[in-house]
Phi, psi and omega in degrees: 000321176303320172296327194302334202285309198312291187313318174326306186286287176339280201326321187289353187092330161316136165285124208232119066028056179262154162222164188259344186212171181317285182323299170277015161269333187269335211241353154302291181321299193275012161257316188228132200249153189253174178247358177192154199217124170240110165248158176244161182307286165292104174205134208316154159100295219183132170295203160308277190301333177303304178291329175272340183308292174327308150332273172313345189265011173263031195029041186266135182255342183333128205284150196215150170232120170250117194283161149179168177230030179255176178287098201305344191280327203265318173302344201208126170270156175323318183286347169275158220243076164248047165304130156071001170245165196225148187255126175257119141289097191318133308337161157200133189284179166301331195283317188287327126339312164294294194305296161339301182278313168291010189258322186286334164281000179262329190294134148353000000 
């Protein structure tokens, strides 16, 4: 899934970034800054939700797409700080992926 996005995005003209797990995506990050960060909830080392905590507690606002097919009430407590992330459902097409990224690069 990861190549199908990456190639996708490309095609779309996005500058495009992969990793394979949380952890060298926070250490991506903190080198270089992005203009939009796609995780999916499962990923060896540190989740989805893990990784924007991580993020965020660095005061980074960068807009985040979080994939998931899990419930968000069982993924996410009150006390997270989830200015600026936006939730993908697991199925999802390629339209909803396009849309998803331009609404999140676009948002304020």
């Amino acid at each position: 899934m990861l190549g199908l996005m990456h190639n996708a995005l490309e095609g779309k003209g996005y500058r495009v970034d992969s990793c394979e797990d949380g952890q060298s995506a926070f250490e991506k990050h903190s080198k270089e800054r992005y203009k939009l960060i796609i995780t999916d909830h499962t990923m060896q080392g540190m989740t989805g939700v893990e990784l924007i905590n991580a993020i965020r507690s660095r005061l980074d606002h960068t807009p985040i797409i979080l994939m998931t097919s899990y419930d968000l009430n069982e993924l996410i407590t009150p006390e997270q700080n989830l200015e600026r992330v936006d939730f993908l459902r697991k199925p999802f097409g390629l339209s909803d992926l396009y849309s998803a990224v331009r609404n999140a690069i676009q948002a304020p």
